[in-house]
C-alpha positions in Angstrom: 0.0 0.0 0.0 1.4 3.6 -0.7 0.6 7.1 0.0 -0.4 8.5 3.3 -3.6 9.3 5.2 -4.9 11.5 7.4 -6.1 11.3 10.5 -7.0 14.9 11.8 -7.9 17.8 10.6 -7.0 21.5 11.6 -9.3 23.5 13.5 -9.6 27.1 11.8 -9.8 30.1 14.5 -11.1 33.3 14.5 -9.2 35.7 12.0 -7.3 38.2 13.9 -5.8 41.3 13.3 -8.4 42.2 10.9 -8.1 45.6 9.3 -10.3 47.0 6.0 -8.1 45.6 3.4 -6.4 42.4 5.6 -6.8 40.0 7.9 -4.6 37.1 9.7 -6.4 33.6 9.3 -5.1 31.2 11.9 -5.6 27.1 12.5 -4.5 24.6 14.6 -1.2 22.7 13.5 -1.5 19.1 12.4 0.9 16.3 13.8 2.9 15.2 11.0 1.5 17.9 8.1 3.9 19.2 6.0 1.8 22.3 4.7 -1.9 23.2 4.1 -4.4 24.7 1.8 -7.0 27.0 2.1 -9.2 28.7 0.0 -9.8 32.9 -0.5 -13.2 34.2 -2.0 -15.5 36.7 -1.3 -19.0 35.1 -0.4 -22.0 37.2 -1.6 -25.6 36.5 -0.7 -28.8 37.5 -3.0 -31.9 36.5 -2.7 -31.1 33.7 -0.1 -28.3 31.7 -2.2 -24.5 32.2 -1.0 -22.3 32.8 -3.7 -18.5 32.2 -3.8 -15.8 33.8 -6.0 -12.6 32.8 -5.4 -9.5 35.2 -5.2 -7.4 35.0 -8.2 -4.4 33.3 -7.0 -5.9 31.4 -3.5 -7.9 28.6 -4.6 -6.2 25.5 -3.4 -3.7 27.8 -1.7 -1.0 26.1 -0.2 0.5 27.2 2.6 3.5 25.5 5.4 2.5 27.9 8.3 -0.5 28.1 10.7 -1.4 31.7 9.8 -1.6 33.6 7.1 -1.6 37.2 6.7 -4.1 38.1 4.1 -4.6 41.3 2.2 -7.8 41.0 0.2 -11.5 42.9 1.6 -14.3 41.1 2.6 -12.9 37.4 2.2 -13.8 34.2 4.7 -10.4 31.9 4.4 -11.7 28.3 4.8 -9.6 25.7 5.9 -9.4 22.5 3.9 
């Protein structure tokens, strides 16, 4: 058998810092993880459906750190 699983997932916290054009997103470290992805949009709602459009550039972002200091307006950083 090859690859690798995983067994736990981060836990995504509160963004912090959070100013009108950026924002620090911040989760829990992951025994074992060498790096993580997240994804950047801007999430509109109309007419009761949510809408995402993702930041050019931070869709399937990969990061190796636990934060990341953002600098787009109006985003929710999800954790994958």
């Amino acid at each position: 058998m090859g690859g690798s699983a995983f067994t736990a997932e981060p836990t995504a916290y509160d963004a912090s810092d959070i100013e009108p054009f950026q924002f620090s997103a911040n989760w829990s470290s992951v025994k074992n993880a060498t790096g993580y992805y997240i994804d950047v949009y801007t999430k509109y709602i109309s007419l009761g459906d949510t809408l995402k459009k993702f930041v050019s550039g931070y869709e399937n972002f990969f990061l190796t750190e636990t934060r990341y200091d953002g600098i787009i307006q109006r985003i929710k950083v999800l954790v994958q």
